[in-house]
Jmol script that loads the backbone (N, CA, C; Angstrom):
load data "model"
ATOM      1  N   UNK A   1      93.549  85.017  92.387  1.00  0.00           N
ATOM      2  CA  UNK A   1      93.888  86.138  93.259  1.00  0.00           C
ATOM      3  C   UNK A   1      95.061  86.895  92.647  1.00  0.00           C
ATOM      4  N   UNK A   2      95.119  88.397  92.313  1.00  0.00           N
ATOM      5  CA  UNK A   2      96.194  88.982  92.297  1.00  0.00           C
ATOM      6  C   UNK A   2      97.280  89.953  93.577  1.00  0.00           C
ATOM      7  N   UNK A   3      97.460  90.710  93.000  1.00  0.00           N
ATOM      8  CA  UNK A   3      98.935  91.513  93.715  1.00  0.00           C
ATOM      9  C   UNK A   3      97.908  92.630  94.462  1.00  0.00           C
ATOM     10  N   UNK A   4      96.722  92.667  93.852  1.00  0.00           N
ATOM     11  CA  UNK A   4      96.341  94.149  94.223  1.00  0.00           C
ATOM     12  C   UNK A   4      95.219  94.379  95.078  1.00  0.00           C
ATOM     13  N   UNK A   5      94.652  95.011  95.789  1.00  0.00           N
ATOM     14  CA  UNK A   5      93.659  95.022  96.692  1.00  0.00           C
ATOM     15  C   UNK A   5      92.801  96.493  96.598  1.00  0.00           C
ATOM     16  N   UNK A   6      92.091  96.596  97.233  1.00  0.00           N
ATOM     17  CA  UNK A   6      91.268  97.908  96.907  1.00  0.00           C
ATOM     18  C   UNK A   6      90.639  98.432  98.762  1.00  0.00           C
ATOM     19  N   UNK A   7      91.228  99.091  98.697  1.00  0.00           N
ATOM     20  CA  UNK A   7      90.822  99.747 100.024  1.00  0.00           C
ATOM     21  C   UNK A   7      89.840 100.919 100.434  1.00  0.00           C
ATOM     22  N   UNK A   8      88.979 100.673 101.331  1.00  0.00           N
ATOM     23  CA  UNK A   8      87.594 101.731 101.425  1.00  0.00           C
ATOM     24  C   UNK A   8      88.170 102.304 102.296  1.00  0.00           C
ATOM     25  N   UNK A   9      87.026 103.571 102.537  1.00  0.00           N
ATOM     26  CA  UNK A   9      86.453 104.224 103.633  1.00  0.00           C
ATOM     27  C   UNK A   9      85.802 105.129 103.807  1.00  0.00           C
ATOM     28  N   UNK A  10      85.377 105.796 104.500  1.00  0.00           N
ATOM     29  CA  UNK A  10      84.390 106.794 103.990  1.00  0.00           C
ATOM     30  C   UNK A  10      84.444 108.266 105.062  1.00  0.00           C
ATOM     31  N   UNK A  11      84.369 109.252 104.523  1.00  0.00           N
ATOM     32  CA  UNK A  11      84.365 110.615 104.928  1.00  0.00           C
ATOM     33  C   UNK A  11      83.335 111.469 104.555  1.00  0.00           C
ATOM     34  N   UNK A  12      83.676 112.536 104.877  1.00  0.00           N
ATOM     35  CA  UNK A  12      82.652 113.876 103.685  1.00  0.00           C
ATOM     36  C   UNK A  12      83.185 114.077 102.421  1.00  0.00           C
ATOM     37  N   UNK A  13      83.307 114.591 101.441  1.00  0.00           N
ATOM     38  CA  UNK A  13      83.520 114.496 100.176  1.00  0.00           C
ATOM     39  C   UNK A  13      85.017 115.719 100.268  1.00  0.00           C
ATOM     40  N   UNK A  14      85.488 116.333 101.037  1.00  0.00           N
ATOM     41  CA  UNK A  14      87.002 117.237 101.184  1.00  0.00           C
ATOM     42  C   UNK A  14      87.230 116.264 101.621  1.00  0.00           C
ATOM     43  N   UNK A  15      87.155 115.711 103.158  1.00  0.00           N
ATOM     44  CA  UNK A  15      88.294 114.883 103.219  1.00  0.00           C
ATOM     45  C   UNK A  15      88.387 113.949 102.787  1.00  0.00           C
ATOM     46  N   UNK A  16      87.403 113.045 102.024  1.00  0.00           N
ATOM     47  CA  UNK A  16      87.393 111.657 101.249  1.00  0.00           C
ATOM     48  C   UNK A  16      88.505 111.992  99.631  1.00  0.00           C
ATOM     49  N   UNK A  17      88.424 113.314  99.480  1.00  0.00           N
ATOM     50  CA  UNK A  17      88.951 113.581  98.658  1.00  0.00           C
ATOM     51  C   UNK A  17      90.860 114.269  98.677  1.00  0.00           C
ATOM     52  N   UNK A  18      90.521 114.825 100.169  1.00  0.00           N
ATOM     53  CA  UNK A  18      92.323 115.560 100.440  1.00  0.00           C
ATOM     54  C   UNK A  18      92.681 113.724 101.690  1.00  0.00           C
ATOM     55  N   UNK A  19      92.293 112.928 101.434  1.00  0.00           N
ATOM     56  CA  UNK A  19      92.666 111.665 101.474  1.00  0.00           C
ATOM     57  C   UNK A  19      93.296 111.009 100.333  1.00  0.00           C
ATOM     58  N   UNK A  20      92.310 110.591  99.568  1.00  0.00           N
ATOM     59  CA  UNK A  20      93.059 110.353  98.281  1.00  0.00           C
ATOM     60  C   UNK A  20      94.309 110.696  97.496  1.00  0.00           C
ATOM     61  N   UNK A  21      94.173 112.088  97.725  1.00  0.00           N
ATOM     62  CA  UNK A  21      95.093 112.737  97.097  1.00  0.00           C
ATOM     63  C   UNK A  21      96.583 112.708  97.881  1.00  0.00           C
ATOM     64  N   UNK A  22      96.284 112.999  98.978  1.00  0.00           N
ATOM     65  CA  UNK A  22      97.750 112.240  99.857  1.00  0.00           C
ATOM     66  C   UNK A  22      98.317 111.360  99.816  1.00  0.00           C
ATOM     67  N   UNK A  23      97.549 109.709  99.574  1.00  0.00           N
ATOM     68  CA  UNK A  23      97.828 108.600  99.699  1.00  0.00           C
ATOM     69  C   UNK A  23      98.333 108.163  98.176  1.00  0.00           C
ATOM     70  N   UNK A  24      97.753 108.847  97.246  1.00  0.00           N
ATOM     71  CA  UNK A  24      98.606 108.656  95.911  1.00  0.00           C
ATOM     72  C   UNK A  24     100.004 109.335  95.696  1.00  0.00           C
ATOM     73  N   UNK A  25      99.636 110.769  96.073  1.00  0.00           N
ATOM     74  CA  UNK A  25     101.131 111.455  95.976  1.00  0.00           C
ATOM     75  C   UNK A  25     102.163 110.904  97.177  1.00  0.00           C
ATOM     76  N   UNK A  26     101.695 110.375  98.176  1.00  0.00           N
ATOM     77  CA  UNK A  26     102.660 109.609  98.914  1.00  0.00           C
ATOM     78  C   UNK A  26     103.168 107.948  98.472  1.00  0.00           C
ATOM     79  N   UNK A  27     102.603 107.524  97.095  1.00  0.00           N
ATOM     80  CA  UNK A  27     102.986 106.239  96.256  1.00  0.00           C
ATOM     81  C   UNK A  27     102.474 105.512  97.105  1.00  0.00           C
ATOM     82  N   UNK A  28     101.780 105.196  98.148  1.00  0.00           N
ATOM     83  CA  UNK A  28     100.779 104.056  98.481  1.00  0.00           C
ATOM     84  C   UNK A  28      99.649 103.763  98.027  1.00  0.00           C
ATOM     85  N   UNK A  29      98.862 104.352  96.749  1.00  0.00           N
ATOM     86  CA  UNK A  29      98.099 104.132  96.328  1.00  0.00           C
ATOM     87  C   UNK A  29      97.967 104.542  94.768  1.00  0.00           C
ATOM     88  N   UNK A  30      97.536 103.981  93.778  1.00  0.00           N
ATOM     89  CA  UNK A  30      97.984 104.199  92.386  1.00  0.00           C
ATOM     90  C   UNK A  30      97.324 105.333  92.389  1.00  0.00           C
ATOM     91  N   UNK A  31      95.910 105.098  92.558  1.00  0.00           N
ATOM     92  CA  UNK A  31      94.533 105.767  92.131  1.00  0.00           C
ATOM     93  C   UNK A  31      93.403 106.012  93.393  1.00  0.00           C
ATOM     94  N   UNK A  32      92.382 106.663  93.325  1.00  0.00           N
ATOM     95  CA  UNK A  32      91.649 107.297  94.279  1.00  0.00           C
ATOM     96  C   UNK A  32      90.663 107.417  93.555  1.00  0.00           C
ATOM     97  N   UNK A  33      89.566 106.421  94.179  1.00  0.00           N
ATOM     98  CA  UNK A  33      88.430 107.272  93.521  1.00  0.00           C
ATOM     99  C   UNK A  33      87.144 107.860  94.547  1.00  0.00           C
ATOM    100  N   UNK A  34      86.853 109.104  94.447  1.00  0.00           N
ATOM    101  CA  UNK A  34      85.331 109.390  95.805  1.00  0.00           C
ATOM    102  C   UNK A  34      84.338 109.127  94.936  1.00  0.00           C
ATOM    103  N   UNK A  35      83.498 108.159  95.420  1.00  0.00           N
ATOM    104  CA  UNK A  35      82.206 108.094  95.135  1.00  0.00           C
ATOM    105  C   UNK A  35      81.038 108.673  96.041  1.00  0.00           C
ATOM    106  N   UNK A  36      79.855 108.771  95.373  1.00  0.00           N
ATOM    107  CA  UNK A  36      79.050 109.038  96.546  1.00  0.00           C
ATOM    108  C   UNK A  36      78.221 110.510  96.178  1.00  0.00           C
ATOM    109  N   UNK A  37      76.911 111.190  96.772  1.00  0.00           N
ATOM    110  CA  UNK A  37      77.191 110.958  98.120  1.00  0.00           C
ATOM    111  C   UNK A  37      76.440 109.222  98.674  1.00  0.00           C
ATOM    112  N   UNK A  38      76.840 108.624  99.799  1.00  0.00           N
ATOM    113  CA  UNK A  38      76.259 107.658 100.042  1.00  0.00           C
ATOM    114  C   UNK A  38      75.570 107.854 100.997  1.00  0.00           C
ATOM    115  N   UNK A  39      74.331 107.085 101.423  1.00  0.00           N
ATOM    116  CA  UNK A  39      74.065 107.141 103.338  1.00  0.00           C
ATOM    117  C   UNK A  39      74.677 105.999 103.841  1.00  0.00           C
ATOM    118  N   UNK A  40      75.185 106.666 104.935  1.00  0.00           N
ATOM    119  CA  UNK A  40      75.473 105.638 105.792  1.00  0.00           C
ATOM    120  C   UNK A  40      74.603 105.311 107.241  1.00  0.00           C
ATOM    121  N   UNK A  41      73.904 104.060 107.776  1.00  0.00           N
ATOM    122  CA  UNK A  41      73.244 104.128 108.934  1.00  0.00           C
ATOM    123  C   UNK A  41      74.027 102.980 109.644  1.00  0.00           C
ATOM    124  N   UNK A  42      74.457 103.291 110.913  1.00  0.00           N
ATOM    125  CA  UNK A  42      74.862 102.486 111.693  1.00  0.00           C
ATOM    126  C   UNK A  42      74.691 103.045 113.093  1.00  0.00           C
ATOM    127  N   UNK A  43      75.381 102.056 113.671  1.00  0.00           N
ATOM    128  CA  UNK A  43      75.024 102.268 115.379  1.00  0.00           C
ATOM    129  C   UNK A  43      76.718 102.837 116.173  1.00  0.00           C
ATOM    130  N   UNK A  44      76.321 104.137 116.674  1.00  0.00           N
ATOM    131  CA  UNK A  44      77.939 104.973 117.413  1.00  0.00           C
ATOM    132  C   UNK A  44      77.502 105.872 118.750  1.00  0.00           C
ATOM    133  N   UNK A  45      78.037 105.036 119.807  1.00  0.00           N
ATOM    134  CA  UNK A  45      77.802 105.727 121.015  1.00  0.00           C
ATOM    135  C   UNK A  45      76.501 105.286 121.584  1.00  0.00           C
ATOM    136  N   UNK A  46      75.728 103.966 121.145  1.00  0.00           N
ATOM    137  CA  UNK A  46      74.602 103.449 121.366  1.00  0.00           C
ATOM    138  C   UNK A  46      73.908 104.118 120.646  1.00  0.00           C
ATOM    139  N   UNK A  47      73.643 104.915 119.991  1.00  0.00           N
ATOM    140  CA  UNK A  47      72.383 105.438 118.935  1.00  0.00           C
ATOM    141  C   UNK A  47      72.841 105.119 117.490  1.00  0.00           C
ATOM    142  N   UNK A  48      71.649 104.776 116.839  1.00  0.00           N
ATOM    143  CA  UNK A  48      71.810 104.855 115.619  1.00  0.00           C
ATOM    144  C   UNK A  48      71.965 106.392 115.064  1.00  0.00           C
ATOM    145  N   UNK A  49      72.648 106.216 113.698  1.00  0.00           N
ATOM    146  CA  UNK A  49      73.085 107.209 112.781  1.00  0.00           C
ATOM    147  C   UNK A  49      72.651 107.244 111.700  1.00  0.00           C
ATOM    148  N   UNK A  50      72.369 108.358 110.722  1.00  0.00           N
ATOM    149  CA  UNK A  50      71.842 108.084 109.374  1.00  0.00           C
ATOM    150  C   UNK A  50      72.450 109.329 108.738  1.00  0.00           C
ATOM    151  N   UNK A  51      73.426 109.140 108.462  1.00  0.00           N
ATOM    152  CA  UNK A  51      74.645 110.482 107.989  1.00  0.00           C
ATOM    153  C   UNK A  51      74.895 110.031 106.054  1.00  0.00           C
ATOM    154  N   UNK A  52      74.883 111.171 106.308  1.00  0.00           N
ATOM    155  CA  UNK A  52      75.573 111.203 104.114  1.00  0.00           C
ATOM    156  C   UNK A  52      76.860 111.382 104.190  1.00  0.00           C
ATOM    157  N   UNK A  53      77.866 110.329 103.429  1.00  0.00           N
ATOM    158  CA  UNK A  53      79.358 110.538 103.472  1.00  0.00           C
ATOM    159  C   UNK A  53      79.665 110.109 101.799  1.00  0.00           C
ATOM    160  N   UNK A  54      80.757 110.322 101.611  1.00  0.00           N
ATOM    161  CA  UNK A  54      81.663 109.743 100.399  1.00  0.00           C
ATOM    162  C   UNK A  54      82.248 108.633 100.918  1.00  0.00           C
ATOM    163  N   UNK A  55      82.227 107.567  99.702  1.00  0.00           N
ATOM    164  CA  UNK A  55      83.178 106.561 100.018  1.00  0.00           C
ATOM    165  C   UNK A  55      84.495 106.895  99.236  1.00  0.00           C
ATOM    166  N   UNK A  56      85.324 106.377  99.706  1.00  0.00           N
ATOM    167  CA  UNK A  56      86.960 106.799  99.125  1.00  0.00           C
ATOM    168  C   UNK A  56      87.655 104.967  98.721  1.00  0.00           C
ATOM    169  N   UNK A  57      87.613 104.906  97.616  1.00  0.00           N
ATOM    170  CA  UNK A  57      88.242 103.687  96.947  1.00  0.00           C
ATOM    171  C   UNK A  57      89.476 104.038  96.502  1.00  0.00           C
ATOM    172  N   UNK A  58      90.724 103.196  97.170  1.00  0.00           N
ATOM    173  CA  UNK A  58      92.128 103.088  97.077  1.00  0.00           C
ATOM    174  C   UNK A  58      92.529 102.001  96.258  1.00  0.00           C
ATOM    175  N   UNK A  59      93.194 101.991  94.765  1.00  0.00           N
ATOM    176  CA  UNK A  59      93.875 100.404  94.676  1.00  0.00           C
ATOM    177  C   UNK A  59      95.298 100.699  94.926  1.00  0.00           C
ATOM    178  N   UNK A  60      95.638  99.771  95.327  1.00  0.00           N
ATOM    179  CA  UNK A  60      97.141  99.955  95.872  1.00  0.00           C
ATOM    180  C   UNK A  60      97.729  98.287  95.563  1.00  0.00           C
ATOM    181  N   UNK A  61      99.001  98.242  95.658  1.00  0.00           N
ATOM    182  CA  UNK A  61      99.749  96.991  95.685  1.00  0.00           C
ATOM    183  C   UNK A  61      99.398  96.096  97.162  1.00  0.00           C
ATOM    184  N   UNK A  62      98.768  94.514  97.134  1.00  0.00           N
ATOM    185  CA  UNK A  62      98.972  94.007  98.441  1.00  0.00           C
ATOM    186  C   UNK A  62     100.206  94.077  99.494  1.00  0.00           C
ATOM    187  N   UNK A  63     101.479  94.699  99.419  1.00  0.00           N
ATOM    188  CA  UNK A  63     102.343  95.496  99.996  1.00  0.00           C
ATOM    189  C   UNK A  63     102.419  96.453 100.748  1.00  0.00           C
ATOM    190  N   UNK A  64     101.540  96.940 100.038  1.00  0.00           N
ATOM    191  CA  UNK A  64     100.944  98.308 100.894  1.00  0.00           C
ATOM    192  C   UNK A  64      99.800  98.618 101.627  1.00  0.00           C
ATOM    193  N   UNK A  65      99.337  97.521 102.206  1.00  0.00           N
ATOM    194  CA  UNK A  65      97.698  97.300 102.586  1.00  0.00           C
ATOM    195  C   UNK A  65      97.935  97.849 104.400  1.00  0.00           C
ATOM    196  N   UNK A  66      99.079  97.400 104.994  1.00  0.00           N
ATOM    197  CA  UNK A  66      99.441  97.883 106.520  1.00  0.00           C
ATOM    198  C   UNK A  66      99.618  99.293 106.530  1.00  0.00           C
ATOM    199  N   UNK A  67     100.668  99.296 105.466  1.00  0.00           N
ATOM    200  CA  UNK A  67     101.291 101.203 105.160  1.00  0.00           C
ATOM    201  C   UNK A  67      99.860 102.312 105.049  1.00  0.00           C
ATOM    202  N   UNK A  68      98.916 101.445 104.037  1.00  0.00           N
ATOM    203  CA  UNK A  68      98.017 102.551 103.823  1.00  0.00           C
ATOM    204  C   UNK A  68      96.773 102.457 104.777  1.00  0.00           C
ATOM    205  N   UNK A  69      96.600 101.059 105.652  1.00  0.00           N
ATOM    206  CA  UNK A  69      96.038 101.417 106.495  1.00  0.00           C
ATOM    207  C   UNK A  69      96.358 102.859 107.848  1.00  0.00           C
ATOM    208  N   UNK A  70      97.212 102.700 108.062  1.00  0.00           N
ATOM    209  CA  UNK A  70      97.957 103.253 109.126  1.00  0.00           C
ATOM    210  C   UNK A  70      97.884 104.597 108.471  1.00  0.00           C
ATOM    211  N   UNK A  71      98.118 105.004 107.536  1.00  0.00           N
ATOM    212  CA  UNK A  71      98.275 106.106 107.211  1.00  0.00           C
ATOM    213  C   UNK A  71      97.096 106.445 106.512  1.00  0.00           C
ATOM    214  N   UNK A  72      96.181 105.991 106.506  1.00  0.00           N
ATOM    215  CA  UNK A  72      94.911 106.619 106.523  1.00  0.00           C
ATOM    216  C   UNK A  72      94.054 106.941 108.058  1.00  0.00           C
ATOM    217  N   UNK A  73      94.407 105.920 108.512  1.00  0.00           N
ATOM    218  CA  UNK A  73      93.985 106.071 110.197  1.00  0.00           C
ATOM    219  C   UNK A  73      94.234 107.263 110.842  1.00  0.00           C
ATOM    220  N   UNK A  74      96.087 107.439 110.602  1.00  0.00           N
ATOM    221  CA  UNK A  74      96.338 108.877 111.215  1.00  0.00           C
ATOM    222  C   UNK A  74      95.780 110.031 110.517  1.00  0.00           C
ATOM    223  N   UNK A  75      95.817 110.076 109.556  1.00  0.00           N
ATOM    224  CA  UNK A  75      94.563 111.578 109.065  1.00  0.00           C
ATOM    225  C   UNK A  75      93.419 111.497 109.002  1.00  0.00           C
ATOM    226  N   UNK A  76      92.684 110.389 109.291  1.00  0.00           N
ATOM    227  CA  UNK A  76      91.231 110.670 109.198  1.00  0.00           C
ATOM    228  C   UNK A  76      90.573 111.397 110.174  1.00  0.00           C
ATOM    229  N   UNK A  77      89.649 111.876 109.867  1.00  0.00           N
ATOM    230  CA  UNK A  77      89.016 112.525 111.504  1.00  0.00           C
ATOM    231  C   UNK A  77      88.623 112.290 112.102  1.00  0.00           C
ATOM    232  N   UNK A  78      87.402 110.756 111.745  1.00  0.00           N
ATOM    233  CA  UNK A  78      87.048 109.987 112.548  1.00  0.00           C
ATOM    234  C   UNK A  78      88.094 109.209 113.703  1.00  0.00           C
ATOM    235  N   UNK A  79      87.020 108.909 114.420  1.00  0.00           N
ATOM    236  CA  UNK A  79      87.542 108.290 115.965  1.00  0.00           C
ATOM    237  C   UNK A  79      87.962 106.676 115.295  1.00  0.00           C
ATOM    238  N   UNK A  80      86.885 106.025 114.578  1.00  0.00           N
ATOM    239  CA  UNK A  80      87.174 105.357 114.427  1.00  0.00           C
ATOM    240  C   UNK A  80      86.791 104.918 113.075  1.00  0.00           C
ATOM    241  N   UNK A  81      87.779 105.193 112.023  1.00  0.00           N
ATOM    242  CA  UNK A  81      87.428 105.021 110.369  1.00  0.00           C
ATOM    243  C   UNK A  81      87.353 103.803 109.868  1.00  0.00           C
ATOM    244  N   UNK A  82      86.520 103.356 108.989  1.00  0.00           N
ATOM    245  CA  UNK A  82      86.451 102.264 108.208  1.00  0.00           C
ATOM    246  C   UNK A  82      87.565 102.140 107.255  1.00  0.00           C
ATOM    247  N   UNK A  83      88.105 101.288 107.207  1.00  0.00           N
ATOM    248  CA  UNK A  83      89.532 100.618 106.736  1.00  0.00           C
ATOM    249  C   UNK A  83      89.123  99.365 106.078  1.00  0.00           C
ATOM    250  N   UNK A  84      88.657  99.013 105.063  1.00  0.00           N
ATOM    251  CA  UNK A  84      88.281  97.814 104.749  1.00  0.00           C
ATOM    252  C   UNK A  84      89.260  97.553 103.212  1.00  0.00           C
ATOM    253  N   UNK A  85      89.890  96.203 103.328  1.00  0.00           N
ATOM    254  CA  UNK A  85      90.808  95.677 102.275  1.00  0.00           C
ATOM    255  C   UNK A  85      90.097  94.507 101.829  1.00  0.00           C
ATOM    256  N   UNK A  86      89.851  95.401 100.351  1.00  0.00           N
ATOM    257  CA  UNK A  86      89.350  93.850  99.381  1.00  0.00           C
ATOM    258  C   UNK A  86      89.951  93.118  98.281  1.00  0.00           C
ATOM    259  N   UNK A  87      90.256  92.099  98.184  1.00  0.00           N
ATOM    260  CA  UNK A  87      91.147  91.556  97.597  1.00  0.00           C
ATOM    261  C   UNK A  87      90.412  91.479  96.062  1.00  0.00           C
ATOM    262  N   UNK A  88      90.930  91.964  95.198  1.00  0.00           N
ATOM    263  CA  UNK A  88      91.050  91.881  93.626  1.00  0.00           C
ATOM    264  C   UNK A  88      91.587  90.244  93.108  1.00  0.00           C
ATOM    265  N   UNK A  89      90.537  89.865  92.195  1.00  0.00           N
ATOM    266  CA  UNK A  89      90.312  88.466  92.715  1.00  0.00           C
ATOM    267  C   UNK A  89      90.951  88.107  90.421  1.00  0.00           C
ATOM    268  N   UNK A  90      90.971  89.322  90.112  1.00  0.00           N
ATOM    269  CA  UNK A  90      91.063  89.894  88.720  1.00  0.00           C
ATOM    270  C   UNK A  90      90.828  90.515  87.815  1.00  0.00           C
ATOM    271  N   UNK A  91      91.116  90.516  86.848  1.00  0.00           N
ATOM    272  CA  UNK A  91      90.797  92.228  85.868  1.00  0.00           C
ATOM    273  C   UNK A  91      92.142  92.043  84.819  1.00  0.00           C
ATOM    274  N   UNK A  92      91.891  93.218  84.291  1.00  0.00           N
ATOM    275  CA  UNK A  92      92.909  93.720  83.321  1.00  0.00           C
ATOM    276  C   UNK A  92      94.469  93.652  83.861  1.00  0.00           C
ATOM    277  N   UNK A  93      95.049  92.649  83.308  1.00  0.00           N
ATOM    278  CA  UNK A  93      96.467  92.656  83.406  1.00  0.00           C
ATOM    279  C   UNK A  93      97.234  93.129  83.254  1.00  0.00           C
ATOM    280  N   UNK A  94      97.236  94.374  82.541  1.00  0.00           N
ATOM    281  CA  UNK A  94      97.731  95.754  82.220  1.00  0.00           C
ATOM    282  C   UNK A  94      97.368  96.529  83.430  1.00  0.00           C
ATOM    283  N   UNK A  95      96.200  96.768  83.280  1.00  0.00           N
ATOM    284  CA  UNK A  95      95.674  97.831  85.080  1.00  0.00           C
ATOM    285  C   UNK A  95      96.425  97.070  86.020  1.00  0.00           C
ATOM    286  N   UNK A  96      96.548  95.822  86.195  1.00  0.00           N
ATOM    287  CA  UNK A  96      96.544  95.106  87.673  1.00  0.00           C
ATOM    288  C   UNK A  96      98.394  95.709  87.868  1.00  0.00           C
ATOM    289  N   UNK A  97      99.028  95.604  86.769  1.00  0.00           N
ATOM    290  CA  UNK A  97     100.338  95.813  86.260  1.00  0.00           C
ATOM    291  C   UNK A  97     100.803  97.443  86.679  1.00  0.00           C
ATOM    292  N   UNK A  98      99.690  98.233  86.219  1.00  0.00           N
ATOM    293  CA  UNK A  98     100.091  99.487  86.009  1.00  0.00           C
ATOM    294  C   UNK A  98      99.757  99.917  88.136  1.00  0.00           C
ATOM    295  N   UNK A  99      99.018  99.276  88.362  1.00  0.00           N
ATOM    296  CA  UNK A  99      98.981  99.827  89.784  1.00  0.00           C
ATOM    297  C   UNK A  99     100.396  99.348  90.348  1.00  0.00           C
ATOM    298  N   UNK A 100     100.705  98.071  90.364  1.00  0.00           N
ATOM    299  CA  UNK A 100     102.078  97.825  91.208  1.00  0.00           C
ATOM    300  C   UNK A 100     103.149  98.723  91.077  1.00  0.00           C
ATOM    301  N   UNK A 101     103.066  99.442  89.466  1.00  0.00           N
ATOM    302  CA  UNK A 101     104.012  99.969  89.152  1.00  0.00           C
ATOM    303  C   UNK A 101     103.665 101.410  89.879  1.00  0.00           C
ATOM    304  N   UNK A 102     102.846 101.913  89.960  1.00  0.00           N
ATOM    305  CA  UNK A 102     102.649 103.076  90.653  1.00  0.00           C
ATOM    306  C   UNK A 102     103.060 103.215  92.190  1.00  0.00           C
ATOM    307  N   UNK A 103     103.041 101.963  92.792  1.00  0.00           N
ATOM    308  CA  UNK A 103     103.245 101.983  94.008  1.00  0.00           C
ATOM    309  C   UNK A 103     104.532 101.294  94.186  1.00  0.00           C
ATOM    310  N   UNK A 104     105.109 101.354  93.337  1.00  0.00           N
ATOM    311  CA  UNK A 104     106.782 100.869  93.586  1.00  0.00           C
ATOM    312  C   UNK A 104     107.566 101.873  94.207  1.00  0.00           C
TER     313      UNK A 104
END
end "model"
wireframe off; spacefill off
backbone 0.3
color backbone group
């Protein structure tokens, strides 16, 4: 297990993207990446859904996993956004290095 974690969620491709870009220039997150487009189908308000979104991948320092939840929560638009923290289990020791340092 390392220092670093990788955080989802998913939007339309502006705000998956004027997300990212906040959460790095605010040093809670090294890097941002939008992927996508993806479908997403799930169940909201008792009906199912079958919507096209971007996913938004955050690595950030395990330090910052509360900070950048929270502060992705408050700008998202959704009612209720996917926030999911996955733990980086390893990789490049240089990358794993260069993210902490970004989020110092």
């Amino acid at each position: 297990m390392t220092h670093v974690v990788v955080l989802t969620t998913t939007a339309t491709a502006d705000a998956a993207a004027a997300l990212g870009r906040a959460a790095v220039d605010a040093g809670l997150a090294a890097c941002a990446q939008v992927v996508g487009p993806i479908r997403s189908i799930y169940r909201w308000d008792g009906e199912l859904q079958d919507d096209t979104e971007h996913q938004l991948l955050l690595k950030t320092a395990l330090e910052h996993v509360e900070p950048l939840t929270a502060f992705l929560t408050e700008r998202h638009d959704y009612d209720v956004p996917e926030v999911i923290a996955l733990p980086v289990v390893g990789g490049s020791a240089a990358y794993l290095d260069w993210i902490t340092a970004q989020t110092r």
